[in-house]
C-alpha positions in Angstrom: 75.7 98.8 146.9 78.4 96.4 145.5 79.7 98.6 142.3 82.3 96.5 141.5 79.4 93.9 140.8 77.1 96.5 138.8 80.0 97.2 136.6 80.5 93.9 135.8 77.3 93.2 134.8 76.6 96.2 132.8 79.8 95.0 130.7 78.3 91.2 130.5 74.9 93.3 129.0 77.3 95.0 126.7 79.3 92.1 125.3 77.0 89.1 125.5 74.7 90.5 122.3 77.1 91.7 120.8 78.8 88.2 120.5 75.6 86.7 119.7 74.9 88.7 116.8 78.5 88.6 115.5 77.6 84.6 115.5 74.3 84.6 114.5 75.5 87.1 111.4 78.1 85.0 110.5 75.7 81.6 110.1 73.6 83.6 107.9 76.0 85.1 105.9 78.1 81.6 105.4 75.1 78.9 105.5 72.2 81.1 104.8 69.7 79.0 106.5 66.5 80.2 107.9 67.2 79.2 111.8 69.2 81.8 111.5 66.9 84.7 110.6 64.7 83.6 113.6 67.6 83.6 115.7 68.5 87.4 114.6 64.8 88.8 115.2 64.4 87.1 118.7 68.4 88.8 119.5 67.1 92.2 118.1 64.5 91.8 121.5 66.9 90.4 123.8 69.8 92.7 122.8 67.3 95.7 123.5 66.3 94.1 126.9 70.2 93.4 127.8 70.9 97.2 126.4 68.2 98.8 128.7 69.3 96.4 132.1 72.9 97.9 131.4 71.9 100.8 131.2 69.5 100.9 134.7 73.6 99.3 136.4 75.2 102.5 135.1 73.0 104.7 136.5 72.9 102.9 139.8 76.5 102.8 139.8 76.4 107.2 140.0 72.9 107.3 141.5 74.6 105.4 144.6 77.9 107.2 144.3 77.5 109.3 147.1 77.1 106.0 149.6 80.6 104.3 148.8 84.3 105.9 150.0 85.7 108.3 147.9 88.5 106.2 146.5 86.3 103.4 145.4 83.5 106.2 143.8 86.7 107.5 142.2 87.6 104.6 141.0 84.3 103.5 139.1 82.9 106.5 137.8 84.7 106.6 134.5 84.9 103.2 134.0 80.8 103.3 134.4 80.9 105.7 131.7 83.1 104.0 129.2 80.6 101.4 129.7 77.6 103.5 128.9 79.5 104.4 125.9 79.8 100.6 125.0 76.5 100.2 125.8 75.0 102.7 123.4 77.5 101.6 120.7 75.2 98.5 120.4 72.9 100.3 118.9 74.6 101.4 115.3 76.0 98.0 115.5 72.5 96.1 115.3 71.6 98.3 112.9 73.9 97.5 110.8 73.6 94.0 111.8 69.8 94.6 110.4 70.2 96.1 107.4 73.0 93.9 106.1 70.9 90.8 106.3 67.6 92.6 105.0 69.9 92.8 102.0 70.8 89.3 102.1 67.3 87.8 102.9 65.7 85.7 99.4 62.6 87.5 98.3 60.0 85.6 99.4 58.2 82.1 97.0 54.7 82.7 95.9 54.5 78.9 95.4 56.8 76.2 96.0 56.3 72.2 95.2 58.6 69.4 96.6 60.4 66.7 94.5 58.1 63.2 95.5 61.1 62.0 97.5 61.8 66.0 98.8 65.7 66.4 97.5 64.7 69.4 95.4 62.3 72.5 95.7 61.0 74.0 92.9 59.5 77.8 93.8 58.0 80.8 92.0 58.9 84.2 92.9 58.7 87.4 91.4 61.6 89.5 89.9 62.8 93.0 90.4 63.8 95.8 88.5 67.0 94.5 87.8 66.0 91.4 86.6 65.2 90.1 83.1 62.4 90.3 82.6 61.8 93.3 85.1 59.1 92.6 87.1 58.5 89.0 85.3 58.1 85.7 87.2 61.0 83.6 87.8 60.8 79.4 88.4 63.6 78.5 90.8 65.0 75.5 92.0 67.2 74.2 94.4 68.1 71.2 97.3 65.7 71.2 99.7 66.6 73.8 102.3 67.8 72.2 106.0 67.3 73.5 109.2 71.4 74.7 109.2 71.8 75.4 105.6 70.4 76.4 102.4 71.7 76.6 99.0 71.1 79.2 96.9 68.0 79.4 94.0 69.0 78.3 90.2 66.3 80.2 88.2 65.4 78.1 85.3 62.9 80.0 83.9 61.6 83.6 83.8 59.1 85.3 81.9 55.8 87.2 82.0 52.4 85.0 83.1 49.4 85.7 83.0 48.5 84.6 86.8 51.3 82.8 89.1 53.3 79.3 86.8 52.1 76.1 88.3 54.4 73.4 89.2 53.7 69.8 88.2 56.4 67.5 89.8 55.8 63.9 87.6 58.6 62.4 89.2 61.5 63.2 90.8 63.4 63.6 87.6 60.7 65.4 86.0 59.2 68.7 86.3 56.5 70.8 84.4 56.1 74.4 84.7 52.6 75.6 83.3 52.9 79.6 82.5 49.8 80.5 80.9 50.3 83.5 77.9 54.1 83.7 78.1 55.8 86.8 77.0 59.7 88.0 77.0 60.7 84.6 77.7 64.2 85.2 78.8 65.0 81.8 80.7 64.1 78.4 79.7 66.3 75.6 80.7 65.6 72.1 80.3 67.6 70.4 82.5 68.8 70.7 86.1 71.4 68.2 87.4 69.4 65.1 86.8 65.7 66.9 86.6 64.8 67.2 83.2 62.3 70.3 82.9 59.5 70.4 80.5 57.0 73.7 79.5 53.3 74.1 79.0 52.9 77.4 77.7 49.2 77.9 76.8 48.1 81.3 74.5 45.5 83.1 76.4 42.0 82.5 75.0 41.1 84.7 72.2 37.9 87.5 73.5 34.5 86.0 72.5 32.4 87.4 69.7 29.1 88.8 70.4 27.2 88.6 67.1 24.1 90.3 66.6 20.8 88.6 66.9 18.3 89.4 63.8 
């Protein structure tokens, strides 16, 4: 059994996933595009598949001790170890890794409509507790996200609807946003860059009156 080999490539398991998740962190942190959340779930699998193959190399390193000369089992039993340590380090690290970017990650649009030529997205996502209105609806827009970068949302309008806004794209420098019984209006902008917004915002129909038949 070639230890020198195992031991090698039980530190290759350790520091290959490691680097790709230091990269793969840092392109969503910086550019924030999508490619990059796909990348991070598919290294979450292959970081536990490199974790468990380094793992199965330190034990054959001390499982097959007993076959080498005593100078060379000397020699790569604690190095084996600090290795496993490495090794298991990975695993507070990823987590990490994991919960940093569920921080990060947008929340996700209900609805979302295109510009005619596609240069701007307009999407509709709901708000948290710490946004105004809490709980409300929220009418975002932004560049049209790439494949290596995304900018972030400009909300340019949030209130309470009745039912999700609609988004009516007239042209590319026009936009209407539909929000059906409108309450606590706290964002309406009219204008975004070059986009000039304008509001439908329809009072909910009245309850009908039942009148008595004589």
């Amino acid at each position: 059994m070639d230890h020198h080999r195992l031991l090698r490539f039980a530190r290759i398991m350790w520091a290959a996933p490691l680097a790709a998740a230091a990269f793969v962190f840092s392109g969503f942190l910086f550019l924030g595009a999508k490619i990059f959340v796909i990348a991070g779930l598919a290294l979450l699998v292959v970081g536990a598949l490199c974790l468990t193959t380094g793992i199965v190399a330190v034990i054959m390193i001390h499982a097959t001790r007993n076959s080498v000369p005593e100078a060379p089992r000397r020699y790569y039993k604690k190095p084996a170890l600090r290795v496993l340590g490495l090794l298991l380090l990975n695993l507070p690290i990823a987590a990490a890794f994991t919960l940093l970017g569920s921080a990060r990650l947008e929340p996700g649009a209900v609805e979302a409509a295109r510009s005619p030529r596609g240069a701007l997205l307009a999407e509709v996502i709901y708000l948290d507790d710490k946004a105004e209105p809490a709980f409300g609806q929220a009418v975002t827009l932004r560049p049209t996200p790439g494949l290596w970068s995304a900018s972030p949302r400009t909300v340019v309008f949030s209130a309470y609807c009745l039912g999700t806004p609609t988004l009516d794209w007239q042209s590319d420098k026009k936009l209407v946003i539909t929000c059906i019984g409108a309450r606590q209006v706290a964002r309406r902008t009219t204008r975004f860059r070059e986009v000039t917004i304008g509001y439908r915002l329809p009072a909910t129909d009245p309850p009908p009156r039942w009148r008595r038949s004589r």
